[in-house]
N, C-alpha and C positions, 0 to 999 in steps of 0.2 A: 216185473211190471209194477209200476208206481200207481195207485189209484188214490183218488183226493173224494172222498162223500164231501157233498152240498147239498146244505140245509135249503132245504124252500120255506118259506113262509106264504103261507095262502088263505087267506080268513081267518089269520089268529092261528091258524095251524102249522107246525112243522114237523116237515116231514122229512127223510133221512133215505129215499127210496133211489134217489139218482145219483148214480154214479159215472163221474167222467173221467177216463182214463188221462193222468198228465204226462205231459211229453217231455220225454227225457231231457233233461239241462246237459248240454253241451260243456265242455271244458274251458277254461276263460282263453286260451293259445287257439283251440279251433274258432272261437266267435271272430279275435282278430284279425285270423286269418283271413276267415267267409269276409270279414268286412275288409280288409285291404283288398283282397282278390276282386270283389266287383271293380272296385278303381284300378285295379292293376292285375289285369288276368294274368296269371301263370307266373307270378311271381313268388320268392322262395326264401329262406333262412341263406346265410353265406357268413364264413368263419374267417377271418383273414389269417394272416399268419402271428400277428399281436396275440392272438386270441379274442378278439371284438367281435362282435356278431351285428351285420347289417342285412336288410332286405335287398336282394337286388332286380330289378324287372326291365328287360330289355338291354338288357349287359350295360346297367348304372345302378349305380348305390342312392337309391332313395334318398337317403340321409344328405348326399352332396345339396339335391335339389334343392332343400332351404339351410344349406351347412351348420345341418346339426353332426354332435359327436358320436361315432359308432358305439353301440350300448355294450354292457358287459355280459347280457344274460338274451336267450333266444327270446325269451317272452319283452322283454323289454325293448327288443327289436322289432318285432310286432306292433308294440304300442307306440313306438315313436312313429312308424309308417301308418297307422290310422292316421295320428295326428297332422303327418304329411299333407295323406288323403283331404283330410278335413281342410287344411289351410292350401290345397290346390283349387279345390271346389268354390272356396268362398273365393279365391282370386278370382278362376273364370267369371263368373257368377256376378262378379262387381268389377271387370276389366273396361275400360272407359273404349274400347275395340269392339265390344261385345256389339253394340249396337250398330256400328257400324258394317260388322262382317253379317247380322241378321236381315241389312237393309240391302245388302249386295245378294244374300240369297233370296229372299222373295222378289226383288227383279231378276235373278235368274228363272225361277219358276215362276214367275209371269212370261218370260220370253218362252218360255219350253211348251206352258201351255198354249200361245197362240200359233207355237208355231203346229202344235198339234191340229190345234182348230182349221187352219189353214189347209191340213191336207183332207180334211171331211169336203 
Protein backbone atom coordinates (compact mmCIF):
# COMPACT_ATOMS: atom_id res chain seq x y z
CA UNK A 1 0.00 0.00 0.00
CA UNK A 2 1.27 3.49 -1.16
CA UNK A 3 0.36 6.22 1.37
CA UNK A 4 1.03 10.10 0.47
CA UNK A 5 0.97 12.35 4.21
CA UNK A 6 -0.53 16.03 3.46
CA UNK A 7 0.38 18.84 4.93
CA UNK A 8 -2.63 21.06 6.17
CA UNK A 9 -1.99 24.49 6.88
CA UNK A 10 -4.49 26.03 9.20
CA UNK A 11 -3.76 29.32 11.19
CA UNK A 12 -0.08 29.43 10.39
CA UNK A 13 -0.25 25.87 11.54
CA UNK A 14 0.94 22.65 9.93
CA UNK A 15 -0.05 19.72 10.47
CA UNK A 16 1.15 16.32 9.28
CA UNK A 17 -1.97 14.06 10.87
CA UNK A 18 -3.88 13.04 7.50
CA UNK A 19 -3.26 10.55 5.63
CA UNK A 20 -4.76 9.51 2.24
CA UNK A 21 -4.11 6.47 0.82
CA UNK A 22 -3.02 6.84 -3.26
CA UNK A 23 -4.40 4.70 -5.79
CA UNK A 24 -2.29 2.61 -7.34
CA UNK A 25 -0.97 3.89 -11.03
CA UNK A 26 -1.90 1.69 -13.62
CA UNK A 27 0.49 0.65 -16.37
CA UNK A 28 0.73 3.00 -19.57
CA UNK A 29 -0.67 -0.35 -22.03
CA UNK A 30 -3.61 -0.95 -19.36
CA UNK A 31 -4.66 3.04 -19.40
CA UNK A 32 -4.64 2.69 -23.41
CA UNK A 33 -6.32 -0.01 -23.37
CA UNK A 34 -9.38 1.32 -20.75
CA UNK A 35 -9.25 4.33 -23.03
CA UNK A 36 -9.60 2.55 -26.64
CA UNK A 37 -12.17 -0.02 -24.98
CA UNK A 38 -14.72 2.64 -24.10
CA UNK A 39 -14.75 3.56 -28.04
CA UNK A 40 -14.44 0.36 -29.01
CA UNK A 41 -15.71 -2.32 -26.58
CA UNK A 42 -14.06 -5.62 -26.71
CA UNK A 43 -11.53 -4.81 -28.85
CA UNK A 44 -7.83 -6.53 -28.72
CA UNK A 45 -3.95 -6.62 -29.69
CA UNK A 46 -3.69 -8.80 -33.27
CA UNK A 47 -0.12 -9.93 -34.70
CA UNK A 48 -0.17 -10.48 -38.45
CA UNK A 49 2.02 -12.89 -39.99
CA UNK A 50 4.80 -9.75 -40.96
CA UNK A 51 5.03 -9.61 -37.29
CA UNK A 52 3.05 -5.97 -37.06
CA UNK A 53 0.92 -5.61 -34.45
CA UNK A 54 -2.61 -3.94 -34.97
CA UNK A 55 -5.94 -3.53 -32.90
CA UNK A 56 -8.65 -5.03 -34.25
CA UNK A 57 -12.53 -4.54 -33.17
CA UNK A 58 -15.42 -6.12 -34.94
CA UNK A 59 -13.23 -8.20 -37.37
CA UNK A 60 -11.41 -4.69 -38.91
CA UNK A 61 -8.15 -3.32 -38.26
CA UNK A 62 -8.40 -0.04 -36.72
CA UNK A 63 -5.52 1.25 -38.49
CA UNK A 64 -7.35 0.66 -42.05
CA UNK A 65 -10.06 3.26 -40.77
CA UNK A 66 -7.76 6.47 -41.25
CA UNK A 67 -4.81 4.12 -43.29
CA UNK A 68 -2.46 4.38 -40.79
CA UNK A 69 0.67 1.68 -40.87
CA UNK A 70 0.50 -1.36 -38.55
CA UNK A 71 2.87 -0.58 -35.55
CA UNK A 72 5.88 -2.69 -34.65
CA UNK A 73 5.34 -3.08 -30.92
CA UNK A 74 1.90 -3.99 -28.87
CA UNK A 75 2.08 -0.70 -27.01
CA UNK A 76 2.47 1.31 -29.97
CA UNK A 77 -0.57 -0.38 -31.29
CA UNK A 78 -2.47 0.76 -28.56
CA UNK A 79 -1.45 4.28 -29.07
CA UNK A 80 -2.20 4.72 -32.59
CA UNK A 81 -5.96 3.30 -31.74
CA UNK A 82 -6.45 6.04 -29.05
CA UNK A 83 -5.41 8.35 -31.70
CA UNK A 84 -8.02 6.69 -34.06
CA UNK A 85 -10.49 7.06 -31.16
CA UNK A 86 -9.68 10.52 -30.81
CA UNK A 87 -9.84 11.59 -34.62
CA UNK A 88 -13.28 9.44 -34.84
CA UNK A 89 -14.89 11.53 -32.10
CA UNK A 90 -13.87 14.87 -33.47
CA UNK A 91 -15.18 13.65 -37.05
CA UNK A 92 -18.72 12.66 -35.53
CA UNK A 93 -18.72 15.56 -33.29
CA UNK A 94 -18.03 18.19 -36.29
CA UNK A 95 -19.85 16.04 -39.31
CA UNK A 96 -21.98 18.73 -41.37
CA UNK A 97 -24.80 15.32 -41.03
CA UNK A 98 -24.82 15.73 -37.46
CA UNK A 99 -27.31 18.23 -37.30
CA UNK A 100 -29.35 16.98 -39.67
CA UNK A 101 -29.72 13.24 -38.21
CA UNK A 102 -30.42 15.29 -34.46
CA UNK A 103 -33.20 17.15 -36.28
CA UNK A 104 -34.88 13.84 -37.67
CA UNK A 105 -34.71 12.46 -34.23
CA UNK A 106 -36.45 14.90 -32.07
CA UNK A 107 -39.28 14.72 -34.78
CA UNK A 108 -39.30 11.26 -34.20
CA UNK A 109 -39.78 11.79 -30.46
CA UNK A 110 -42.16 14.42 -31.07
CA UNK A 111 -44.33 11.97 -33.14
CA UNK A 112 -43.82 9.07 -30.41
CA UNK A 113 -44.75 11.43 -27.80
CA UNK A 114 -48.11 12.54 -29.24
CA UNK A 115 -48.85 9.55 -30.22
CA UNK A 116 -48.46 8.45 -26.61
CA UNK A 117 -50.78 11.40 -25.66
CA UNK A 118 -53.28 10.30 -27.89
CA UNK A 119 -53.92 7.04 -26.34
CA UNK A 120 -54.59 8.85 -22.43
Amino acid sequence: MHYTIQANVRNGRTSYNDCVMARPKLPEIDKLKKRVRKRYPGSYCVQNSIGEYYIEWQSENLNDTFLMENSSSEIEAWKQATITAKHEQHINRTHPLKALMSQEQKNQNKERITRRIRKI
